[in-house]
C-alpha positions as CSV (number, residue, x, y, z in Angstrom):
1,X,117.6,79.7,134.2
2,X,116.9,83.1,133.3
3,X,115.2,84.5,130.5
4,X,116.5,87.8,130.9
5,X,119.8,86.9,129.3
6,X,118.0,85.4,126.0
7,X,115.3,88.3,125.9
8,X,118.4,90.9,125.8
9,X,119.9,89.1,122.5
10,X,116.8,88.9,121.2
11,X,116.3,92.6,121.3
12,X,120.0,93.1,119.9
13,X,119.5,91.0,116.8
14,X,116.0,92.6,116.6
15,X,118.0,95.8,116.6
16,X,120.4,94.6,114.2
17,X,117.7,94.0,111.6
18,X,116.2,97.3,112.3
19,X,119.0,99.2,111.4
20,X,120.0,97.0,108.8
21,X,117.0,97.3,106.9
22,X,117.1,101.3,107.5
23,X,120.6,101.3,105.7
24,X,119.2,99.1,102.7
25,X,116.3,101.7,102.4
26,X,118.5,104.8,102.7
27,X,120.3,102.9,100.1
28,X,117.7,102.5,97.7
29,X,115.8,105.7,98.0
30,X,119.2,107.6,97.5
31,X,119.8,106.1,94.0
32,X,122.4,103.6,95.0
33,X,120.8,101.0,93.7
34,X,118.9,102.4,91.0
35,X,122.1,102.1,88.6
36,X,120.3,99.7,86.8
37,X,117.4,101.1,84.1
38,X,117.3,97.7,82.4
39,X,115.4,96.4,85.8
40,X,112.5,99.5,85.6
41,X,111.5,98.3,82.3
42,X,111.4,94.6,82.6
43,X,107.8,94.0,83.7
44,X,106.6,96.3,80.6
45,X,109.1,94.3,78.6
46,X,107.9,91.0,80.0
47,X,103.7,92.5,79.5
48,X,104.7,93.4,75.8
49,X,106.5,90.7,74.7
50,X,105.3,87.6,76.4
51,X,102.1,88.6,77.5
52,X,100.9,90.7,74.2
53,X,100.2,93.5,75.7
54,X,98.9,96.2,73.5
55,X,100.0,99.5,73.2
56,X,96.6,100.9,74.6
57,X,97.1,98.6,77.2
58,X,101.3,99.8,78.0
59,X,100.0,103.2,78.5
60,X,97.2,102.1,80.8
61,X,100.1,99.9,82.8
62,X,102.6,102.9,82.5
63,X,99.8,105.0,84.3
64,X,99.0,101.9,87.2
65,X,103.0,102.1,87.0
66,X,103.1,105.9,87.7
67,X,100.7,106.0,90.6
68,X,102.0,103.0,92.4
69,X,105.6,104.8,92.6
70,X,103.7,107.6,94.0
71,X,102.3,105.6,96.7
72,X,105.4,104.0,97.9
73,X,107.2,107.4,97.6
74,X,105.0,108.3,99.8
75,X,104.7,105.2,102.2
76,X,109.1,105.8,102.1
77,X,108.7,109.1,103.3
78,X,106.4,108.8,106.2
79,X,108.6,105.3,107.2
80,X,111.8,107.7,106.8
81,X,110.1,110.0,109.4
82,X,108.6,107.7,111.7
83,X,111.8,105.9,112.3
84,X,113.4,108.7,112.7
85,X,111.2,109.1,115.5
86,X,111.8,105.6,116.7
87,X,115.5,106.1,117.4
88,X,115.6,108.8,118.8
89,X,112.9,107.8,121.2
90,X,115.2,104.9,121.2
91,X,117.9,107.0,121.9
92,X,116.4,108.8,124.5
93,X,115.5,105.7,126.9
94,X,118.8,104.3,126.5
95,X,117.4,101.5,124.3
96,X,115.5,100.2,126.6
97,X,113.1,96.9,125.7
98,X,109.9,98.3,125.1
99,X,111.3,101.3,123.0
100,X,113.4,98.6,120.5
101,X,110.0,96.6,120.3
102,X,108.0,99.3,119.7
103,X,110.8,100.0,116.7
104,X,110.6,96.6,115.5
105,X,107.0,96.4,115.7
106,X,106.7,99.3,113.4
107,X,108.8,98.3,111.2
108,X,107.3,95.3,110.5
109,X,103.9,96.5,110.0
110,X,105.8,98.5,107.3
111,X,106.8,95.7,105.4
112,X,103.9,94.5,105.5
113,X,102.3,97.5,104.2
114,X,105.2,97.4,101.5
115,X,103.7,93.8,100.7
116,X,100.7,94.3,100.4
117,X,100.9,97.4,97.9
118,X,103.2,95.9,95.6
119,X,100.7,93.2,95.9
120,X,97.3,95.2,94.9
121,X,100.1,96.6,92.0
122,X,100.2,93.8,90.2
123,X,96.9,92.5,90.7
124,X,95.9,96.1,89.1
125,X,98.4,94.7,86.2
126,X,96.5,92.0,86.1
127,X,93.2,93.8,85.9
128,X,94.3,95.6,82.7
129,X,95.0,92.0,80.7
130,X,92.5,90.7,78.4
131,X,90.9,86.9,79.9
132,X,93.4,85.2,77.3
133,X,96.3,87.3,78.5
134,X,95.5,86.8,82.8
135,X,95.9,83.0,82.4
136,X,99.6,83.7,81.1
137,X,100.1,86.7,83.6
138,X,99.2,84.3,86.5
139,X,101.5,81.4,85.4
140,X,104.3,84.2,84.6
141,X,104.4,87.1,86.4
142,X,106.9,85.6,89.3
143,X,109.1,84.5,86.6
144,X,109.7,88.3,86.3
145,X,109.8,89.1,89.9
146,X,111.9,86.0,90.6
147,X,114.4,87.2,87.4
148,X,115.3,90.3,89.5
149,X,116.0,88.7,92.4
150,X,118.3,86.7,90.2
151,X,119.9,89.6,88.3
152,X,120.5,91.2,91.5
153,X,122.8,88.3,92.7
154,X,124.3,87.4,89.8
155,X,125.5,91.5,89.4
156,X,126.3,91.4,93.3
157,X,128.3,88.0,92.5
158,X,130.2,89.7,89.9
């Protein structure tokens, strides 16, 4: 049997996700999904009220805050350009194999980028808690992240 056959869906659900995850980010960086101001402020809610944080320590987390949106902005940005790129190159081979693997290859190592900053973000969170307050922040913090995952359904439910 041919492998052919299962390599081209392959590719066509690779391309699927691709452009699904380009429409979810057009989404978001266009303010569609940013109807929602109670979600910005529930880390600092969660950092003040369950972990104690002070208000010498807020500002220091509203500045880690501040400079972390200014990294992904920027992240966003180039990813908006460089995909851009991507399809048209797609475009312009008539979506052929190695073009749609270079896409998905790209955007992958995005993500991944994506990951691994909101990652060093909250370990820089983490940095600004006292020794008492980390042991809390470690056993917590998902609770948070997890939370918006669940608000997000339950709105999308309703």
């Amino acid at each position: 049997m041919s492998t052919q056959p299962r390599n081209k869906i392959l590719i066509i659900i690779i391309a699927i996700l691709l452009v699904a995850n380009i429409i979810l980010l057009s989404f978001l960086f266009a303010g569609k999904l940013e109807k929602r101001p109670e979600r910005k402020s529930q880390m600092g809610a969660y950092l003040k009220n369950e972990i104690g944080f002070s208000d010498q320590q807020m500002v220091q987390f509203d500045s880690v805050k501040a400079r972390h949106r200014r990294q992904v902005k920027v992240l966003f940005d180039s990813i908006r350009i460089k995909k851009d790129a991507a399809f048209r190159a797609i475009g312009a081979s008539a979506f052929s194999d190695s073009t749609i693997g270079n896409a998905a290859s790209f955007s992958a190592e995005k993500q991944q980028d994506l990951e691994l900053m909101m990652l060093q973000h909250l370990k820089e969170i983490r940095m600004i808690c006292t020794p008492q307050q980390r042991q809390q922040f470690d056993t917590g913090f998902y609770k948070v992240m997890m939370r918006n995952k669940t608000d997000d359904k339950d709105k999308d439910d309703k």
